[in-house]
N, C-alpha and C positions, 0 to 999 in steps of 0.2 A: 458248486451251486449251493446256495443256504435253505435249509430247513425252515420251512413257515410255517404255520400254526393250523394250516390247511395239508398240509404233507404228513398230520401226527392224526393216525386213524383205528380208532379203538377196536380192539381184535371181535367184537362183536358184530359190528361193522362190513366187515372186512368180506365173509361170504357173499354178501347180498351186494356189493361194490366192487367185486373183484377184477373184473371183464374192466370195468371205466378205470380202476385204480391199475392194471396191468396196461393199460395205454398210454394212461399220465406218464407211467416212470417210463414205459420203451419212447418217450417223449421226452424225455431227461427230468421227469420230477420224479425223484425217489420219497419214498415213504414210509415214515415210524410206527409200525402197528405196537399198541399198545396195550397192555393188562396191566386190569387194576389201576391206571390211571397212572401206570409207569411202561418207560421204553422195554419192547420187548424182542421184537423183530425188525430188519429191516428189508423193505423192498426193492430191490434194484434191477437196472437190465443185465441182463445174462454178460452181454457184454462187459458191460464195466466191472463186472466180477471178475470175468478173465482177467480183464486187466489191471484189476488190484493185486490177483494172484501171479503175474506175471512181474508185477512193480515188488511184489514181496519175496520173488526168487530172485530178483536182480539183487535185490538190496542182501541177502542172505551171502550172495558169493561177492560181493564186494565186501562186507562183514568176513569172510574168510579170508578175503584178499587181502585186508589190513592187517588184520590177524597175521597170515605167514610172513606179511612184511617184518611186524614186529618181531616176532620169531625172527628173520634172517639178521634184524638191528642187535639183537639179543647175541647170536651166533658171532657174527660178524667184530661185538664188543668184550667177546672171552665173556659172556655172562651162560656158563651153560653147568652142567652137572653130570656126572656121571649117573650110568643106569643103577647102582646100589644105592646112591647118596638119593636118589630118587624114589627110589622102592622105598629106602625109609623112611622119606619126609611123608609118603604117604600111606604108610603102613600094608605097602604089599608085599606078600611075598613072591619068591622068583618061582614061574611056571616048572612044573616038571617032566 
């Protein structure tokens, strides 16, 4: 859904609006409170929170999931290194 120019509500606003502005958005208009005449907060339903947070752990273990792939293309192509040749490329030393 797009932001209109009715969804951007100055954080002054906001207490004395809040009950009708917490309707709008569990209605699906989300809302940009604002300070100082710039984006500050946003409003949203509870809901669609979950589910941006659940959209950002999917994408996280798909982000892992390429990740090992390439690792196992890597593996798979003799492109690997032993544990010394690796401690030095990045200057660790071996645990004691």
């Amino acid at each position: 859904m797009a932001i209109t120019s009715e969804d951007i509500v100055p954080l002054k606003q906001v207490r004395a609006r809040f009950t009708k502005l917490a309707e709008q958005v569990r209605a699906g208009r989300e809302k940009i409170i604002t300070k100082n005449g710039e984006s500050y907060v946003a409003l949203i339903d509870a809901r669609r929170l979950d589910h941006y947070h659940r959209l950002e752990r999917e994408n996280i273990h798909l982000v892992l999931l390429d990740e090992a792939g390439r690792g196992w293309d890597d593996v798979e192509a003799g492109r690997t290194l032993k544990a010394a040749e690796l401690r030095s490329r990045y200057k660790r030393s071996k645990k004691k």
